[in-house]
C-alpha positions in Angstrom: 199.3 -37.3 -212.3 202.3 -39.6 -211.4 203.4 -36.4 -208.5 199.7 -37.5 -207.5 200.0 -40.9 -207.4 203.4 -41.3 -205.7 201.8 -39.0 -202.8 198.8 -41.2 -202.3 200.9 -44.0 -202.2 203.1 -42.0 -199.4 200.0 -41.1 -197.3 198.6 -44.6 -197.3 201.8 -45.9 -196.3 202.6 -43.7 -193.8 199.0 -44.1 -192.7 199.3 -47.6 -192.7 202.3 -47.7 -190.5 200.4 -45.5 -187.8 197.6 -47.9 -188.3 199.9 -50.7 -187.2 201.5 -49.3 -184.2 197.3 -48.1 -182.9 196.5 -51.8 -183.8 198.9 -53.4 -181.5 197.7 -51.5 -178.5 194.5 -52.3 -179.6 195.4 -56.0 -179.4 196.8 -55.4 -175.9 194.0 -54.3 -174.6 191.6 -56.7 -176.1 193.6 -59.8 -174.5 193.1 -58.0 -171.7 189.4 -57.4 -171.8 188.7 -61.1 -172.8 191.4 -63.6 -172.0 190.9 -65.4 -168.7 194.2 -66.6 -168.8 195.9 -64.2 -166.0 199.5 -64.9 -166.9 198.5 -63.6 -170.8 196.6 -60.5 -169.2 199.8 -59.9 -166.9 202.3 -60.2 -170.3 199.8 -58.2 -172.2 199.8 -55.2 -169.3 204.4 -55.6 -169.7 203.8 -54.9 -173.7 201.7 -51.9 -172.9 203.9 -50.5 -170.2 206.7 -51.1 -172.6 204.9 -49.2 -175.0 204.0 -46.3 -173.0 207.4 -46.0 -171.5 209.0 -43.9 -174.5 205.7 -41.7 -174.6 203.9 -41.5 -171.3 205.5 -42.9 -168.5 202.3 -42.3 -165.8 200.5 -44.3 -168.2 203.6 -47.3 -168.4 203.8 -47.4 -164.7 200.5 -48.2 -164.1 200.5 -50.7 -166.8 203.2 -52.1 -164.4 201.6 -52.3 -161.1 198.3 -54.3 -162.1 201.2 -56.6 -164.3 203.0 -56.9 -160.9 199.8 -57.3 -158.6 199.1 -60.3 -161.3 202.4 -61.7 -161.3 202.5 -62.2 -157.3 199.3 -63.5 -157.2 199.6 -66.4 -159.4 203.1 -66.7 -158.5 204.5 -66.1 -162.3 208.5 -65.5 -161.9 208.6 -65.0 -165.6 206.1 -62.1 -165.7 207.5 -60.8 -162.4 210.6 -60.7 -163.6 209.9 -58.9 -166.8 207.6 -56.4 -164.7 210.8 -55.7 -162.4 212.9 -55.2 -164.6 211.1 -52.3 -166.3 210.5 -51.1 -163.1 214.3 -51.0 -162.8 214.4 -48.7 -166.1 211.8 -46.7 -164.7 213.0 -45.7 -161.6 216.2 -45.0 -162.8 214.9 -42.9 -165.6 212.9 -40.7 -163.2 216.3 -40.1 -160.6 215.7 -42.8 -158.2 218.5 -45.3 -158.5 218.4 -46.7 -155.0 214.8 -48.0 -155.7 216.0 -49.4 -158.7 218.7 -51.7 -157.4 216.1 -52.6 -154.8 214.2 -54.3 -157.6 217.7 -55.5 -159.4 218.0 -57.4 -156.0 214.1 -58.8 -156.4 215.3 -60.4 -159.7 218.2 -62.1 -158.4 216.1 -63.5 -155.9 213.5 -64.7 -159.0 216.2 -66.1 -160.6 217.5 -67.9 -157.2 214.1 -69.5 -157.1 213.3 -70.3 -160.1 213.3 -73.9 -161.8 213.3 -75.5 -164.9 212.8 -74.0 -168.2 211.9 -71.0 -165.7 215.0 -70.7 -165.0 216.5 -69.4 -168.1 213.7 -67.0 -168.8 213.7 -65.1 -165.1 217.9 -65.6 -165.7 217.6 -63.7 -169.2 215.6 -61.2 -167.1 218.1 -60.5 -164.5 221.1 -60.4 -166.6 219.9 -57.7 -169.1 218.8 -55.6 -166.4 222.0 -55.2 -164.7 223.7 -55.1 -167.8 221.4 -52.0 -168.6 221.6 -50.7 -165.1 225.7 -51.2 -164.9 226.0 -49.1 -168.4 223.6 -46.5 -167.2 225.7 -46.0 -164.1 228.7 -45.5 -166.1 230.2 -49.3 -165.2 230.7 -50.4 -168.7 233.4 -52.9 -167.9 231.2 -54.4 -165.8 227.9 -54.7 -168.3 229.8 -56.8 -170.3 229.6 -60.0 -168.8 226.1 -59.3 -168.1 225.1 -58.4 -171.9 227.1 -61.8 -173.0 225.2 -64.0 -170.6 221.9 -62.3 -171.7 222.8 -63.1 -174.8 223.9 -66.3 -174.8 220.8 -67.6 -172.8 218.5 -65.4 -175.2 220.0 -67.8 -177.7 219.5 -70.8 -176.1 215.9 -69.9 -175.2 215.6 -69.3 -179.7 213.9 -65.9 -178.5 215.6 -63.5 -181.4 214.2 -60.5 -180.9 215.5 -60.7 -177.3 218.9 -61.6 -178.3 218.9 -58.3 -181.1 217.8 -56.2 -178.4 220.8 -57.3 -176.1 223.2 -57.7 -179.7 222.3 -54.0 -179.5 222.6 -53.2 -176.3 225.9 -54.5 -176.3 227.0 -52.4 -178.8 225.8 -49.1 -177.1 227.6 -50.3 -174.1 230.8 -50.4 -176.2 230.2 -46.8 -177.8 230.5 -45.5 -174.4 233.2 -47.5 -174.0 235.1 -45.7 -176.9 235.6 -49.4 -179.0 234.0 -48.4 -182.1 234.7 -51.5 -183.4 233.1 -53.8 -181.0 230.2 -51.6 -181.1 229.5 -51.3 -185.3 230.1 -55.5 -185.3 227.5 -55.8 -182.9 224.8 -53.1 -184.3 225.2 -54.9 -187.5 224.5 -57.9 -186.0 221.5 -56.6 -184.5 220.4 -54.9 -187.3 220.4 -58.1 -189.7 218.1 -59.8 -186.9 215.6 -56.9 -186.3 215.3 -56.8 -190.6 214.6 -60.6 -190.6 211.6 -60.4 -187.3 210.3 -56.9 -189.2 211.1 -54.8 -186.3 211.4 -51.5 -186.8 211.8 -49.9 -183.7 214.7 -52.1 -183.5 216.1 -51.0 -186.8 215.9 -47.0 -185.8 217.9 -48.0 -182.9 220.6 -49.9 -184.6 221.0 -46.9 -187.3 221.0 -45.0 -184.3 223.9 -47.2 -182.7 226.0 -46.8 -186.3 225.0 -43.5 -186.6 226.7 -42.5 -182.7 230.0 -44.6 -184.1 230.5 -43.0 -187.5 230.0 -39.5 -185.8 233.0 -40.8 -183.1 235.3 -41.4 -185.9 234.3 -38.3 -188.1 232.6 -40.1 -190.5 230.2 -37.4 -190.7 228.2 -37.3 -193.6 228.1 -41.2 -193.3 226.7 -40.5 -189.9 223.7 -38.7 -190.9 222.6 -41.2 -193.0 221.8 -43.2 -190.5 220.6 -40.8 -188.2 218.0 -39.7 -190.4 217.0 -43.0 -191.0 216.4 -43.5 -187.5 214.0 -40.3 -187.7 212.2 -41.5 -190.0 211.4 -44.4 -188.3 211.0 -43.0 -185.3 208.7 -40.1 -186.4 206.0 -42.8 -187.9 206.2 -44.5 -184.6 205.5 -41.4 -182.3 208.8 -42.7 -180.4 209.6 -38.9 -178.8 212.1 -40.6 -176.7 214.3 -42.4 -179.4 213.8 -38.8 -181.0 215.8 -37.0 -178.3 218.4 -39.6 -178.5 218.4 -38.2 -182.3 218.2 -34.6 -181.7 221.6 -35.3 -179.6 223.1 -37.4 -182.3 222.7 -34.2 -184.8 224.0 -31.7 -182.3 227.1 -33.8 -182.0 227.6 -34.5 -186.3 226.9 -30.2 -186.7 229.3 -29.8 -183.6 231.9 -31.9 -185.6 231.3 -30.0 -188.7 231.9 -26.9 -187.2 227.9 -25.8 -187.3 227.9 -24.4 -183.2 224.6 -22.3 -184.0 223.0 -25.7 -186.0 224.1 -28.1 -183.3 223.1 -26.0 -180.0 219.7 -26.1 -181.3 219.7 -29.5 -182.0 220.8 -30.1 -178.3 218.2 -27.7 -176.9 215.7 -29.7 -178.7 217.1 -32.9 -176.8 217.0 -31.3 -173.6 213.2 -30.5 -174.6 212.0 -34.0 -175.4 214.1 -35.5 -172.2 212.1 -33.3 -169.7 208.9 -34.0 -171.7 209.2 -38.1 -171.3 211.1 -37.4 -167.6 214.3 -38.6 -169.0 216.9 -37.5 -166.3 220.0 -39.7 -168.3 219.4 -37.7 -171.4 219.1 -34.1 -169.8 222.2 -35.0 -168.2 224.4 -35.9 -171.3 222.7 -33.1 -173.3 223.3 -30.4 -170.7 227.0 -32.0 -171.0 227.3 -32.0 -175.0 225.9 -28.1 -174.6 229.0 -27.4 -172.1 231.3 -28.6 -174.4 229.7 -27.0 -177.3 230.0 -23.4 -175.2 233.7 -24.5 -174.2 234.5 -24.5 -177.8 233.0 -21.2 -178.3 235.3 -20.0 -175.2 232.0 -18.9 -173.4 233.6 -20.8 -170.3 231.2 -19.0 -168.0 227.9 -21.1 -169.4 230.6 -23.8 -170.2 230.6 -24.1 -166.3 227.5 -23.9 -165.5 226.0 -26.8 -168.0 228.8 -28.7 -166.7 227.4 -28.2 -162.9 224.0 -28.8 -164.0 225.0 -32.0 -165.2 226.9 -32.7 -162.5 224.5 -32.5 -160.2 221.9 -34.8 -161.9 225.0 -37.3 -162.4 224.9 -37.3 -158.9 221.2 -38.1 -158.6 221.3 -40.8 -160.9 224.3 -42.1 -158.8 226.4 -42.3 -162.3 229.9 -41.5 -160.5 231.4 -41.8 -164.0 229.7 -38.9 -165.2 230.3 -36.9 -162.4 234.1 -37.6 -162.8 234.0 -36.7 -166.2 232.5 -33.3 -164.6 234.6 -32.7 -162.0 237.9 -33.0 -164.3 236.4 -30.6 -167.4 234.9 -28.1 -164.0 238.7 -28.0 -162.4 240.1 -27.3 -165.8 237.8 -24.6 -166.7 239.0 -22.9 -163.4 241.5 -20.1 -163.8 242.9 -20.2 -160.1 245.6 -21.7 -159.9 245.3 -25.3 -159.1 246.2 -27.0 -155.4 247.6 -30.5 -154.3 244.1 -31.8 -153.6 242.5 -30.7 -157.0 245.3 -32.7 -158.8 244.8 -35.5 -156.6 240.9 -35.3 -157.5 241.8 -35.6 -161.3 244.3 -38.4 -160.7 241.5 -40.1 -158.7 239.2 -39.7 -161.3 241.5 -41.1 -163.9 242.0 -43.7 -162.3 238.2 -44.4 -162.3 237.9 -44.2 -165.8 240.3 -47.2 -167.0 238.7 -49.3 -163.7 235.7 -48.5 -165.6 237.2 -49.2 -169.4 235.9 -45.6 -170.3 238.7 -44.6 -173.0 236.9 -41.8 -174.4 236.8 -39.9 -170.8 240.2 -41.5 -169.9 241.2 -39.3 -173.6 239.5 -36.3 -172.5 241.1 -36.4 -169.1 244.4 -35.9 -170.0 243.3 -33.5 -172.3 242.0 -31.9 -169.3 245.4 -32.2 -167.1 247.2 -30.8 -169.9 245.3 -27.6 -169.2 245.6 -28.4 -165.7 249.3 -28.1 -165.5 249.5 -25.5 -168.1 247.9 -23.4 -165.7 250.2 -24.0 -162.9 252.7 -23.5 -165.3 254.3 -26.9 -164.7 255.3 -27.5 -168.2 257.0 -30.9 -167.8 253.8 -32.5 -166.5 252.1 -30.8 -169.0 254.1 -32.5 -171.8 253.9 -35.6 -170.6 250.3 -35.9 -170.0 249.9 -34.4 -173.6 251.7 -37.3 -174.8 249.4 -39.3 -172.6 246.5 -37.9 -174.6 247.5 -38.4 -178.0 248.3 -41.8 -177.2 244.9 -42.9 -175.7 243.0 -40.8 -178.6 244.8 -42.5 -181.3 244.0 -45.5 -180.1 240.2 -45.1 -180.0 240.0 -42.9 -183.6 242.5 -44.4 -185.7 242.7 -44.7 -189.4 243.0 -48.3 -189.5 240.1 -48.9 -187.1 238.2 -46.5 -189.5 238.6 -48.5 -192.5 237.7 -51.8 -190.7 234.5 -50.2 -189.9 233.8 -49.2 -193.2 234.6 -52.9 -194.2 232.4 -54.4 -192.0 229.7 -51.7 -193.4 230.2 -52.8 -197.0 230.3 -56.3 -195.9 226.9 -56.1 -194.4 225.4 -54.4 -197.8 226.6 -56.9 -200.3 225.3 -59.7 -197.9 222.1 -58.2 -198.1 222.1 -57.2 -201.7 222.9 -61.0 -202.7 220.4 -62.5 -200.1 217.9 -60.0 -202.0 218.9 -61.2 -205.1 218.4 -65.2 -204.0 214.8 -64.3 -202.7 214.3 -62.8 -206.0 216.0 -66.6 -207.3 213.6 -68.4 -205.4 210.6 -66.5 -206.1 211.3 -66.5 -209.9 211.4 -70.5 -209.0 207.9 -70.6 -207.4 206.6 -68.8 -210.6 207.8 -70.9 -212.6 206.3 -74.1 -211.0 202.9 -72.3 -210.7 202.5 -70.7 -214.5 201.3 -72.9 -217.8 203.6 -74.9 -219.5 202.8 -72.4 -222.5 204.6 -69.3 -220.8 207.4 -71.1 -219.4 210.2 -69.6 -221.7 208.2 -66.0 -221.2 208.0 -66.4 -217.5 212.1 -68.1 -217.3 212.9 -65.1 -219.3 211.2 -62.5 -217.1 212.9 -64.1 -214.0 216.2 -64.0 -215.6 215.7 -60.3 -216.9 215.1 -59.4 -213.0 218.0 -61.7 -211.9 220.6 -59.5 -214.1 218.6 -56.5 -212.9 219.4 -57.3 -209.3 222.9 -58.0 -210.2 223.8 -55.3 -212.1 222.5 -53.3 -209.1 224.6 -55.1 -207.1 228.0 -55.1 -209.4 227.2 -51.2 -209.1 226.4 -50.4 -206.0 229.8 -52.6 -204.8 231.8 -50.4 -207.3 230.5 -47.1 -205.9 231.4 -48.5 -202.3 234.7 -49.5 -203.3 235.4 -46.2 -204.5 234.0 -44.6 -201.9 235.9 -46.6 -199.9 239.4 -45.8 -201.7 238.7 -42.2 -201.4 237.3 -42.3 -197.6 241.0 -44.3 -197.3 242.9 -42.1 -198.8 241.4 -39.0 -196.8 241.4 -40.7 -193.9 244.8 -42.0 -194.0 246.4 -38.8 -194.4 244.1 -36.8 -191.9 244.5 -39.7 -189.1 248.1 -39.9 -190.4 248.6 -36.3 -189.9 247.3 -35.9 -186.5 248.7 -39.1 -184.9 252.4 -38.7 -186.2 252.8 -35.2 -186.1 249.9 -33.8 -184.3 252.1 -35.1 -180.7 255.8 -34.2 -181.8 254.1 -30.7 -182.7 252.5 -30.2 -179.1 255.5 -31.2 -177.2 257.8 -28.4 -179.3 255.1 -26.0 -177.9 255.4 -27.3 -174.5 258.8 -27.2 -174.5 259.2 -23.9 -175.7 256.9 -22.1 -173.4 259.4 -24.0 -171.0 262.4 -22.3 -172.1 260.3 -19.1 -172.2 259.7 -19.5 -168.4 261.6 -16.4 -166.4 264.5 -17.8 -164.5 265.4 -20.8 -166.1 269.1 -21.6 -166.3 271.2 -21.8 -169.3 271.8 -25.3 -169.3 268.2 -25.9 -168.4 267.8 -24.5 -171.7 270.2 -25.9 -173.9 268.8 -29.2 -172.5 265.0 -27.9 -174.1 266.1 -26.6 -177.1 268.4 -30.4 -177.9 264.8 -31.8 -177.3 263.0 -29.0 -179.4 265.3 -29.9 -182.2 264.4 -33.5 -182.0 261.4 -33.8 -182.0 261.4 -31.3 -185.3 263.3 -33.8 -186.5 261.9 -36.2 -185.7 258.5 -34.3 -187.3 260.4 -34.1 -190.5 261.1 -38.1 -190.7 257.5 -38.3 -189.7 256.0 -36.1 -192.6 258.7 -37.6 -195.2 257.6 -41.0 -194.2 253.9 -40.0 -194.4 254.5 -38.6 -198.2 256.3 -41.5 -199.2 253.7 -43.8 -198.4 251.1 -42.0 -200.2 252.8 -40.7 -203.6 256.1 -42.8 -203.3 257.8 -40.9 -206.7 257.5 -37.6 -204.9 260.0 -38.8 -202.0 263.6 -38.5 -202.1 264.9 -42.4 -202.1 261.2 -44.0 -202.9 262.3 -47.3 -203.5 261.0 -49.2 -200.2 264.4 -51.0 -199.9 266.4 -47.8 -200.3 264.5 -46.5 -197.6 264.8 -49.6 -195.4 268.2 -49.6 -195.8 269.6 -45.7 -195.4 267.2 -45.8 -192.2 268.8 -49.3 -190.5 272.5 -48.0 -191.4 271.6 -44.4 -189.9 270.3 -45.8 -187.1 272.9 -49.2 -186.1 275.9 -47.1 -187.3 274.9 -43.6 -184.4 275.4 -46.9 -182.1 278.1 -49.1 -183.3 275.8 -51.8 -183.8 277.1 -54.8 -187.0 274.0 -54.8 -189.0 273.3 -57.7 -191.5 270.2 -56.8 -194.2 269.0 -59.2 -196.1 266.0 -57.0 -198.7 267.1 -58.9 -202.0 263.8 -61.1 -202.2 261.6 -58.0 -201.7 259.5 -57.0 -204.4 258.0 -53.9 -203.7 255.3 -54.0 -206.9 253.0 -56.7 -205.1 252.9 -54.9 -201.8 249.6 -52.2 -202.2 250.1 -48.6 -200.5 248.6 -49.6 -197.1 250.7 -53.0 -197.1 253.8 -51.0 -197.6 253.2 -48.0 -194.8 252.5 -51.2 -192.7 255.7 -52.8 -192.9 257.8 -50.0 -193.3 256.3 -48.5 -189.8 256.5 -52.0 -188.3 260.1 -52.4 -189.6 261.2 -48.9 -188.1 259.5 -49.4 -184.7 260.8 -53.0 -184.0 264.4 -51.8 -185.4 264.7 -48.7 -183.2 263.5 -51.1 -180.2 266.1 -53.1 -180.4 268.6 -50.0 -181.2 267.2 -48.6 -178.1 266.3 -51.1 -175.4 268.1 -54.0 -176.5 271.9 -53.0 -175.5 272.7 -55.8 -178.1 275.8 -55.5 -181.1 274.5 -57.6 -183.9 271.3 -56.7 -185.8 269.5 -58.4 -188.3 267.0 -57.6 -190.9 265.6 -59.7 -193.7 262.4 -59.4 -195.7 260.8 -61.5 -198.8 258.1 -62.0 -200.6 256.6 -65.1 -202.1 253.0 -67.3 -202.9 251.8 -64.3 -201.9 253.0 -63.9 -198.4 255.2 -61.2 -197.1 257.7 -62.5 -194.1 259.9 -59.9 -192.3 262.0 -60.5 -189.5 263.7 -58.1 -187.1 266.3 -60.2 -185.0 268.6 -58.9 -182.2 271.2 -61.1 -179.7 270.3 -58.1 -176.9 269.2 -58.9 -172.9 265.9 -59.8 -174.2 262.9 -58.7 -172.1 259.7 -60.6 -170.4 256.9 -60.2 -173.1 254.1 -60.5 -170.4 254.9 -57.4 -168.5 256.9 -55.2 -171.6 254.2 -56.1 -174.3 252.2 -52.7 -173.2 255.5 -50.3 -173.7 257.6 -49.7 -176.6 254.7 -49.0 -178.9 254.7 -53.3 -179.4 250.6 -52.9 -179.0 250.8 -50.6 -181.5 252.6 -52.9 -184.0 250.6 -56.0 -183.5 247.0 -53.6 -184.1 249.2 -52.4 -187.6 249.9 -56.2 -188.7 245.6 -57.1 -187.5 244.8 -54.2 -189.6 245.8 -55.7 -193.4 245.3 -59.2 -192.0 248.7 -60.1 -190.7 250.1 -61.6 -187.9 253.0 -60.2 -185.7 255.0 -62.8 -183.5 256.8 -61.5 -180.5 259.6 -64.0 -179.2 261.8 -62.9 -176.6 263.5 -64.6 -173.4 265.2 -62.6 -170.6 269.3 -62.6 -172.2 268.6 -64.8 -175.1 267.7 -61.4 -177.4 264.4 -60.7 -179.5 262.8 -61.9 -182.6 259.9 -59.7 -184.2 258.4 -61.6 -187.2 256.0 -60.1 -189.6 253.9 -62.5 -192.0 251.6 -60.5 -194.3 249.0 -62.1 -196.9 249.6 -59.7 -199.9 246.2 -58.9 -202.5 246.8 -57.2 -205.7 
């Protein structure tokens, strides 16, 4: 009877939400039929085109023509605008870009025009659809501005749903952008301002947006939470569009988990939906994703000729970003051997992709040259691009970023868990004021009971994320740990031996290799030392943190003659957690061996203490100094300063051209 019951109440509700979604074209069409107001007829045929544009587009561009033979009749800038700028999607959407900017240009000139309170509406207008049409044609850097002033007017117009849909927008912008974490803060924005309007095509987007971001950083079981979420969503409101976007989001979670047979059906499935709803931007990055899937089979054959297919529709949709990205995995698929122009094509294209603040292609570009040079056998160009690589990837995926996500994530939760449990405060309020003075202590109790309910929920669900969260750290740390700090030494001994395995090279060539082999295995053994000490400090030889701090500054200042003073007797290593530690430790071993290397100075010195709850370490040199605004890139000093952000510290850089270098570290320490 109950299996009964809770399927009855499952129908209705699904029922119910289809009823909703038939009732507001319903609406539509009845302002239509009855108001006499033409503006409201002309916004009423922009909802229905909007509607029809993720379903049946013949049906949304019609919508759009009698909206826009309305608009320029009554001379409406506001409507017109809104009408153009889906027109904009449209055309784009169907493989006609240089229409589209044709009717970006109309919406400037609305916005040129326009007075008044009009002003900011046709303004909103024109900024999101260049936004939209810069990210669609690969020119993220570019959609950035035009997202934030979207946004920013959106908010001064108090139109919220128009400021989550740009919120949102601005966070798919950044996932193509590779900055995961620009892209989660922004979907969670989003998301909290869709849940408080009820908007639920607006919430399967933004667990679509999360879901994109957790599968980027490997998160993947995390990811299809939220992807199946979307679906769910999605599938109630007949949104065959936003379902394609899902069916690629699954191909690439069962591509990362190793499923190739799961995932190629999931991208066929895409590729499906995107030719049913005339979606040229999705069969492009799905014939891409299938590509890849087929170069990681080694089938490089159809590898080649998904990547030409979407190659060619790049080109169509004028996306030169995407037909970069194209050209660089089609020349490195190519067993000739490779010519001066084809490395001048991948250098080109490079070159594109940071103008365009693309990291994730700029990654898998010198990924690509790696291969390149591999090929042509030119090892030394191969090792340094592969050093290239590792450096751009582990800036994008990194362990640290990965927890700050997660943060964020749990952050969210518990703010919605307690604003639940203040609704269910408020209401047990109003009850209260409306019941008899006789059940006052029933009713007080009753609210109470479901008050400690709530919180109890809440108390538990926060303890199950914080151990989630420990283990996800954990995990993460040493898999992210793994690959960034030995992952690169590892590929360059490979390089460098097939270089000394090269016929014909000279003796002293290869002494010269093999000095470099053995240090970076070396090197690899400090690395995987460190790594263990940070984790399970008992298990390394000289675990103390100060013992460690100090055999490394006397190895390293005695191989160069350099008078060391160390200062670690105010260190306490028991209030500094596991992460805090690896955090200083790496930030006191990169800022000494810049100053051992770079600095040409003869007096070191290192102190660090702890007190109030506040770490301070500072790594001082009386070297040549160095012009922070055009060294800060090098030297791995970005790197350092993203290590101190990452457990809420602050890194201070002070250095003057021949007046040395100062590299303070203050650290708030939690137990």
């Amino acid at each position: 009877m109950k299996k009964k019951l809770f399927f009855y109440f499952l129908l209705n509700l699904f029922a119910g939400q289809l009823y909703s979604q038939k009732s507001i074209e319903d609406s539509l069409n009845k302002v239509i039929a009855e108001n006499k107001d033409e503006a409201e007829v002309a916004k009423a045929y922009n909802s229905l085109a909007y509607e029809y544009s993720r379903k049946d587009l013949v049906k949304s561009r019609n919508y759009l023509d009698a909206a826009i033979a309305i608009c320029k009749r009554i001379k409406n800038y506001k409507r017109l605008s809104s009408s153009y700028s889906q027109l904009v999607y449209f055309l784009h959407d169907v493989g006609k870009p240089d229409s589209a900017e044709y009717y970006i240009g109309q919406v400037k000139n609305l916005y040129d025009q326009a007075e008044g309170s009009e002003k900011d509406d046709v303004g909103s207008n024109y900024y999101t659809v260049g936004a939209l049409y810069y990210r669609r044609t690969g020119a993220y850097q570019k959609a950035v501005p035009f997202f934030e002033n979207a946004i920013a007017l959106n908010k001064k117009r108090g139109d919220k749903e128009s400021t989550a849909g740009q919120t949102l927008n601005l966070g798919n912008n950044y996932i193509s952008m590779s900055n995961y974490k620009k892209a989660a803060e922004n979907h969670l924005k989003a998301l909290a301002l869709f849940e408080e309007l009820g908007n639920q095509r607006g919430i399967s987007f933004c667990y679509q947006g999360l879901s994109k971001s957790f599968t980027e950083l490997k998160q993947y079981n995390q990811a299809l939470v939220y992807v199946n979420n979307s679906i769910k969503i999605k599938t109630v409101l007949k949104d065959r569009k936003g379902l394609g976007s899902s069916e690629s989001t699954l191909g690439d979670i069962y591509r990362g988990l190793g499923d190739l047979d799961k995932s190629l059906t999931h991208y066929n499935n895409a590729v499906v939906i995107a030719k049913e709803v005339k979606s040229l931007p999705e069969e492009m990055g799905n014939y891409q994703n299938i590509a890849q899937l087929y170069k990681e089979k080694k089938d490089f054959k159809l590898a080649l000729d998904y990547f030409n297919q979407s190659k060619e529709l790049a080109k169509q949709l004028k996306d030169s970003s995407s037909v970069a990205a194209m050209e660089t995995e089609i020349l490195a698929l190519q067993t000739a051997k490779k010519t001066d122009a084809d490395e001048q094509q991948l250098n080109k294209n490079q070159e594109l992709f940071k103008e365009r603040g693309d990291l994730g292609r700029q990654a898998e570009g010198y990924k690509n040259m790696v291969e390149f040079y591999v090929t042509n056998k030119n090892f030394e160009k191969a090792l340094e691009y592969n050093n290239k690589y590792h450096e751009v990837n582990d800036s994008i995926r990194s362990a640290d970023l990965q927890m700050q996500i997660i943060k964020m994530e749990e952050g969210y939760t518990s703010a919605k868990k307690e604003s639940e449990i203040q609704l269910l405060k408020k209401d047990g309020e109003l009850q209260q004021q409306k019941i008899s003075r006789q059940r006052i202590i029933y009713g007080a109790a009753l609210g109470l009971l479901l008050i400690s309910l709530a919180a109890l929920a809440l108390f538990i669900n926060r303890n199950k994320l914080k151990q989630r969260m420990k283990e996800l750290e954990l995990r993460n740390q040493i898999a992210a740990d793994l690959h960034d700090e030995v992952g690169s030494s590892l590929s360059s001994i490979h390089m460098l031996s097939q270089m000394a395995a090269q016929p014909g090279t000279a003796a002293s060539r290869k002494d010269d290799i093999l000095q470099r082999m053995s240090g970076n295995a070396k090197e690899t053994m400090e690395k995987m030392s460190d790594l263990i000490w940070t984790i399970k400090p008992e298990a390394a030889e000289g675990s103390n943190l100060k013992q460690r701090m100090e055999r490394f500054s006397y190895e390293i200042c005695g191989s160069k003659n350099i008078d060391l003073t160390l200062e670690l007797d105010k260190l306490d290593e028991k209030d500094l957690t596991m992460e805090q530690r690896k955090t200083m430790y790496l930030i006191f071993k990169e800022a000494l061996n810049n100053a051992v290397k770079y600095s040409g100075t003869e007096k070191i010195s290192v102190s660090a203490a702890n007190g109030n709850n506040v770490l301070t370490m500072i790594v001082k040199d009386e070297g040549k100094g160095f012009d922070i605004g055009t060294v800060l890139k090098g030297n791995g000093l970005e790197n350092i300063k993203a290590r101190a952000a990452g457990v809420g510290g602050k890194l201070a850089i002070d250095s003057i051209p021949g007046n040395g270098t100062t590299v303070k570290l203050t650290m708030p320490l939690t137990n």
